[in-house]
NUSEGU-760503 format. One record per residue (C-alpha): residue in three letters; residue number from 1; x, y, z. Coordinates in steps of 0.5 Angstrom, whole numbers, plus 500, padded with zeros to 3 digits. Example, Ala and Ser with C-alpha at 12.3 -4.5 7.8 and 13.67 -1.06 7.14 Angstrom:
! NUSEGU-760503
- resn resi x y z
- ALA 1 525 491 516
- SER 2 527 498 514
! end
This chain:
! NUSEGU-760503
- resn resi x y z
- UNK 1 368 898 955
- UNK 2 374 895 959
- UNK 3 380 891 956
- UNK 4 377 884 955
- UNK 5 371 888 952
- UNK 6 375 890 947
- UNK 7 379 882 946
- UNK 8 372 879 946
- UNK 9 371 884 939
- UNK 10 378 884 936
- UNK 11 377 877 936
- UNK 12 370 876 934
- UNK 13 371 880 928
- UNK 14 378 876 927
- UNK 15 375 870 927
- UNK 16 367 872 925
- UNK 17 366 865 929
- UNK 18 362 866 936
- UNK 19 364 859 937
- UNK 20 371 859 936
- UNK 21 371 866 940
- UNK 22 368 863 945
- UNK 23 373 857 945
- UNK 24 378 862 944
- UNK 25 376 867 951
- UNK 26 374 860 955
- UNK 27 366 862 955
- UNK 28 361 859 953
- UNK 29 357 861 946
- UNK 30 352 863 950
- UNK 31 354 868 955
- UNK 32 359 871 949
- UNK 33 353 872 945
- UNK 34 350 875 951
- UNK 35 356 880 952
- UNK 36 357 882 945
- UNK 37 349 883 945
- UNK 38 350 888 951
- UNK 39 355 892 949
- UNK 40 353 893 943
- UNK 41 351 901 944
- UNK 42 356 903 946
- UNK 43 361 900 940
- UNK 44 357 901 935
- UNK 45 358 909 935
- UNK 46 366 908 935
- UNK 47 365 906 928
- UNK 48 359 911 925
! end
């Protein structure tokens, strides 16, 4: 996980919104839901 990894995360769980998250990092909710998808195996284990 690299720092704009951990940007996506911090303010998705902030906001709760994909949309307003997207909006926010200039992605599209699309590719910022593919991204969080993806990387979701290795978040979740830090927070188990």
């Amino acid at each position: 996980m690299d720092l704009r990894d951990l940007k996506l995360f911090l303010h998705l769980c902030d906001s709760r919104y994909f949309g307003r998250t997207a909006k926010a990092m200039h992605l599209s909710p699309s590719t910022l839901s593919r991204q969080t998808t993806g990387r979701g195996c290795r978040v979740n284990p830090v927070f188990t």
